[in-house]
N, C-alpha and C positions, 0 to 999 in steps of 0.2 A: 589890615584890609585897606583900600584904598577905593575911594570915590570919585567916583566921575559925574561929571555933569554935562549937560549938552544944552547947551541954549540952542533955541530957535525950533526946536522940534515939534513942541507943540502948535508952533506953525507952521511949520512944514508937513505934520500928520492934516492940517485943513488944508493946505492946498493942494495935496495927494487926493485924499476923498472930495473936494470940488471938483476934482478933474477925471471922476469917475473912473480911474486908473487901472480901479483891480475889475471891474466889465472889459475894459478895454484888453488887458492884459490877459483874461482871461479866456477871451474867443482867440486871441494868438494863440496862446496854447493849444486849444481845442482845434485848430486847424493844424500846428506841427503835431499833436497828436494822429490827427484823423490820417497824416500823410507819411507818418512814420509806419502806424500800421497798415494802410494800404502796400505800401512797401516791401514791409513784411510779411503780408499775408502773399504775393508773388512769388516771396524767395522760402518760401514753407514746406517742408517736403509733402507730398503730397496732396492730401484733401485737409489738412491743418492748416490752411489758409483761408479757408473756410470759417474758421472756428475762431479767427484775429477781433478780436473787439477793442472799444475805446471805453473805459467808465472812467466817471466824474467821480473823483474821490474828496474833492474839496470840505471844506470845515470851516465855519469861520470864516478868518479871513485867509486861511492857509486855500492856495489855489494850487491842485495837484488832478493832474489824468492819470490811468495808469493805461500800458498799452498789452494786452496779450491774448491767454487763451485760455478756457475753465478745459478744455480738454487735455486730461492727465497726460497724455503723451506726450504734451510739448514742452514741461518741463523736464524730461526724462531726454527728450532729442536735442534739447538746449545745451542741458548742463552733461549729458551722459548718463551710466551706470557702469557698476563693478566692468559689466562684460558688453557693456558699448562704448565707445570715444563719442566725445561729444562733437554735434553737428549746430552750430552756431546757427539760429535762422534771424532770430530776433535781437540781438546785443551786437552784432554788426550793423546791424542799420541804424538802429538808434543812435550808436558811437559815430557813425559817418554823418547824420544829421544835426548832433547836437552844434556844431559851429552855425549852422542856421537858426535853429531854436536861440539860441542865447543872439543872433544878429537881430533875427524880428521882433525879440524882448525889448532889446536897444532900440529899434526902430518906431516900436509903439510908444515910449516912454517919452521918444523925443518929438513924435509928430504931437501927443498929447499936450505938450507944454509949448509948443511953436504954434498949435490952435490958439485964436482968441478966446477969451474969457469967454463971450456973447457963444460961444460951438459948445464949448465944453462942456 
């Protein structure tokens, strides 16, 4: 087995949480959320567009949205069955937005720390 060590982390865990990072971090998400499924909810076949929600699924300090629909049908129109091909509504949009998602992640992290201490 083999050990590692990482100096500086537990300073670096303090000036993460002084910079209130994971609030900050986590209305980014909550906005690529809310914008994925509007998105989605557009390209939905029919009145299942209707049915697009966002929940907070967060834990901790684990920060997670999920984006879909509690109406059975939409995971049957997603993925298929035996005696239907599947019609993509939701896993194309998400995949076409996630290069923005992961840019505004970048973006938040770095306005965060180019703020003065005195904002933060």
């Amino acid at each position: 087995m083999t050990a590692v060590s990482i100096r500086g982390l537990a300073r670096l865990r303090r000036r993460l949480g002084a910079r209130d990072l994971s609030r900050e971090t986590k209305e980014a998400l909550r906005r690529e959320a809310e914008a994925i499924a509007q998105e989605a909810a557009r390209g939905a076949p029919g009145r299942l567009g209707q049915t697009v929600e966002v929940r907070d699924t967060s834990q901790g300090s684990r920060i997670a949205f999920e984006v879909g629909t509690s109406h059975r049908a939409g995971w049957f129109i997603e993925h298929g069955t035996v005696h239907r091909a599947a019609t993509p509504w939701l896993w194309p949009v998400f995949r076409a937005r996630l290069p923005r998602v992961k840019q505004r992640l970048r973006n938040t992290v770095v306005a965060t720390f180019k703020r003065p201490r005195s904002e933060a």
